[in-house]
PLY file of the C-alpha trace (Angstrom):
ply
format ascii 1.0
element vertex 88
property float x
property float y
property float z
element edge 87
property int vertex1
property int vertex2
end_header
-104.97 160.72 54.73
-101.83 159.88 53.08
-101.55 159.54 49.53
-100.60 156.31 48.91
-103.71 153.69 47.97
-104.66 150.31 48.43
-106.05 149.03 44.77
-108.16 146.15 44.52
-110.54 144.67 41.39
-113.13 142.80 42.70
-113.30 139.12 41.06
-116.56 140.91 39.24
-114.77 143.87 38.01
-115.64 146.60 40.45
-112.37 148.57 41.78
-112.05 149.91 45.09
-109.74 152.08 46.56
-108.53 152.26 50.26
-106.12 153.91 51.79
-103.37 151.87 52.85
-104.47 149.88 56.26
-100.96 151.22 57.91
-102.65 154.65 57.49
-105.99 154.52 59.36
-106.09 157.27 61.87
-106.21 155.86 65.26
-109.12 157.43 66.17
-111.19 155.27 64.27
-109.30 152.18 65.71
-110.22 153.67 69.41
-113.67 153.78 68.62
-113.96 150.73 67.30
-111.24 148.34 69.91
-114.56 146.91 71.81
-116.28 145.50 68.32
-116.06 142.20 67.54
-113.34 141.59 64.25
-116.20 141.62 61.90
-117.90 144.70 63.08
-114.43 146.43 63.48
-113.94 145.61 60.19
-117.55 147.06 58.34
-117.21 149.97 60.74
-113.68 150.82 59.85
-114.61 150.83 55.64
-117.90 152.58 56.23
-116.22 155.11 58.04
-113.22 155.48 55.52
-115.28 154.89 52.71
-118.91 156.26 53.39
-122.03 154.19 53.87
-123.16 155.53 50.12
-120.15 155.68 48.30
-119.40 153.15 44.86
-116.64 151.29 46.56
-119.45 150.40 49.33
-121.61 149.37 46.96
-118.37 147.11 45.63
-117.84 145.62 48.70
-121.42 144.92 49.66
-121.14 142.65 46.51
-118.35 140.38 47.23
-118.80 136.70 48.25
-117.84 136.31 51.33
-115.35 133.63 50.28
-113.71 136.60 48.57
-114.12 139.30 51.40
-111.97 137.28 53.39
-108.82 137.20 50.46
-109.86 141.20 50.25
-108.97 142.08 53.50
-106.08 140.24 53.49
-104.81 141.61 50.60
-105.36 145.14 52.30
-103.42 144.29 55.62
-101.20 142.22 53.73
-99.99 145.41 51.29
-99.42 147.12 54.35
-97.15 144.61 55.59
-99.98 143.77 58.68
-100.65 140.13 59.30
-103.89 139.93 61.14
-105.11 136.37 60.77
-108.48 135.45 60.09
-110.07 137.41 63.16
-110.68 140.86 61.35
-112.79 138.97 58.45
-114.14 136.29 59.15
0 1
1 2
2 3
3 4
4 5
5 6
6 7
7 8
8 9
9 10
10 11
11 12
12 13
13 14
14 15
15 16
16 17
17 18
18 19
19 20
20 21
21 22
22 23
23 24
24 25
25 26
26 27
27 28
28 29
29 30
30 31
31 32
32 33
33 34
34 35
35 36
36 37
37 38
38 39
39 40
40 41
41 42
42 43
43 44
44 45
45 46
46 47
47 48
48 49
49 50
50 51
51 52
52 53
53 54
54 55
55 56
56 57
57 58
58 59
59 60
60 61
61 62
62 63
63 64
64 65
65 66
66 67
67 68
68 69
69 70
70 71
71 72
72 73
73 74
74 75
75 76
76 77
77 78
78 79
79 80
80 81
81 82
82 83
83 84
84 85
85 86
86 87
């Protein structure tokens, strides 16, 4: 994975790092092309991030309202425009 990280504070305080969306190996986005955007989506941060791990835990916290802005933000810092379909 490349160095560079995706930062994000949760509106509750809990950070999580990514790596930058531009820098998921494909492989994970081949294994995942048939899943509905949602399910692409929880697939693709479980796999990057581990079912168990504290960022995880983060994310299974957020209001929905907010999960939405958070994956934005993520493509968004990559310079990816994906619309609504990955998160909603």
């Amino acid at each position: 994975m490349a160095l560079e990280k995706f930062h994000y504070e949760t509106k509750a305080g809990d950070k999580i790092v990514l790596p930058k969306f531009d820098t998921i190996p494909t492989g994970i986005l081949r294994r995942t092309r048939n899943m509905n955007g949602q399910d692409q989506m929880f697939a693709v941060l479980e796999t990057l991030l581990g079912d168990d791990s504290k960022e995880m835990a983060a994310i299974d916290l957020i209001p929905s309202g907010e999960l939405k802005g958070f994956i934005a933000d993520w493509q968004k810092d990559a310079g990816i425009d994906m619309g609504e379909s990955s998160a909603s």
